[in-house]
N, C-alpha and C positions, 0 to 999 in steps of 0.2 A: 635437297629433297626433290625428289621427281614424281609426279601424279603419270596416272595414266593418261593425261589430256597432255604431256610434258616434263620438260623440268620446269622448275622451282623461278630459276633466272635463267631468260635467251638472253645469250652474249651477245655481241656486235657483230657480222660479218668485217672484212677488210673493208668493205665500201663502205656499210653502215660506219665502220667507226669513223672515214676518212669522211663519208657526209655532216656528220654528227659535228666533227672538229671545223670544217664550213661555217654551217648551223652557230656553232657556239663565236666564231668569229664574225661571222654578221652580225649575231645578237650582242655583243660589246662592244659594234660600233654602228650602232642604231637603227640595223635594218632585223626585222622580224618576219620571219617565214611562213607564213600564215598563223602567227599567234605562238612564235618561239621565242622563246626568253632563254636566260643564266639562270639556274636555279641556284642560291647560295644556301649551304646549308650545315651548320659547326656538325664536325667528325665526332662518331660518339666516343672514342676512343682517344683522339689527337686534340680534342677541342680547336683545331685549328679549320677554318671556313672549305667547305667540300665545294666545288662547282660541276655543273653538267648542266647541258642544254635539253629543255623540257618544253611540251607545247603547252602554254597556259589558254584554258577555255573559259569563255565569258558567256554564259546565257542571254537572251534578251534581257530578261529580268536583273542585270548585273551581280548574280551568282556566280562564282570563279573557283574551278576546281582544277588540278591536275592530276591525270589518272597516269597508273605506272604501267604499260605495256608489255614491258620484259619483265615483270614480274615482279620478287621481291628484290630489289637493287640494293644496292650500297647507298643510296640515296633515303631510297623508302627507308631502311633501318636507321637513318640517320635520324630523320625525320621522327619515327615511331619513338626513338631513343631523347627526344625533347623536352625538359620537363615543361617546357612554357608551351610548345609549339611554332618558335618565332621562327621565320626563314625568310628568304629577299629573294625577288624576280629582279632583275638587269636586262636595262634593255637600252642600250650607247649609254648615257647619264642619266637615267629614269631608272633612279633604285626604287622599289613598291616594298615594303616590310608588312609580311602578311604572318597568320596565329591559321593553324593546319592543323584542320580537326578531320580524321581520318572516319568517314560514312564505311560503319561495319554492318548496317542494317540494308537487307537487300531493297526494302520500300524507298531506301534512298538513297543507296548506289546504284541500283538498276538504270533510273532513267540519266543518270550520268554518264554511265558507259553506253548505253542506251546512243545518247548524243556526241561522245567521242566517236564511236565506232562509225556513224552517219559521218561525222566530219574528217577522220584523219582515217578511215579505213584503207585506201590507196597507200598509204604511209604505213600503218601500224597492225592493219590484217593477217599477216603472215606471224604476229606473237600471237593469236588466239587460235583455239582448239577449232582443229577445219568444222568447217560448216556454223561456225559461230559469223555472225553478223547485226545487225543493226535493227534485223528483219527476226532474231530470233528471239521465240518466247523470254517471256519473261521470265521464267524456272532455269531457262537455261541460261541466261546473262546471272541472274542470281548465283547459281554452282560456280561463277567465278568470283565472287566477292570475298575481297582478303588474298587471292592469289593475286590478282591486276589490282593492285590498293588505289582506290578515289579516295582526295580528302580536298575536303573544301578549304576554300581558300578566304578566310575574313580578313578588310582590312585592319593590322594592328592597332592603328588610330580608333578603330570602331572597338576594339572586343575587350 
């Protein structure tokens, strides 16, 4: 499905995908790229574990969310398709089992993209509708809520 701001899902470029495959080989053997993980995540279809390299954000406040840039992924549907929510960050030997509760409310996905955008914009700029940034209203960072899916990240042990 395509909006007028796009389509639905930005693919990879050749480089994107050939960094991304980098990214995800650092992140299983213990180096993190300013806050990139393995995202493990069971296939809704295969039941068998999906992976892709994701930047997980940490608030001061130790709230942890990852927001989807290119859209809605194979990832994100994976994800949505949960009954539990359970999914796992990898990071060398540092599995995290976390319950991903997907912020559909723009009161509380705004200031999450709000903060990705401030932090990985150099990175991940180029999937948002030009003139979208870090710096724009809040109506307009809302109009993307559900297209760029944020879901918070609870530790399993906690939830």
């Amino acid at each position: 499905m395509a909006t007028s701001d796009g389509p639905a899902v930005i693919a990879p470029t050749r480089f994107a995908a050939g960094f991304n495959r980098a990214a995800m080989w650092l992140a299983r053997h213990g180096v993190s790229l300013l806050g990139s993980r393995v995202l493990e995540v069971r296939g809704r279809s295969s039941g068998e574990p999906r992976t892709t390299v994701v930047n997980l954000m940490r608030l001061d406040d130790g709230t942890t969310f990852l927001v989807a840039p290119r859209g809605i992924t194979q990832w994100v549907k994976n994800v949505r398709a949960l009954p539990d929510g359970r999914v796992t960050t990898v990071l060398g030997r540092r599995r995290e089992e976390w319950v991903a509760a997907e912020l559909t409310e723009p009161d509380e996905a705004v200031p999450a993209l709000r903060h990705y955008l401030q932090k990985w914009a150099w990175e991940v700029g180029a999937f948002f509708p030009p003139g979208i940034s870090a710096k724009s209203p809040d109506a307009e960072l809302a109009a993307l809520v559900g297209r760029k899916p944020v879901f918070r990240l609870t530790p399993a042990r906690a939830a």
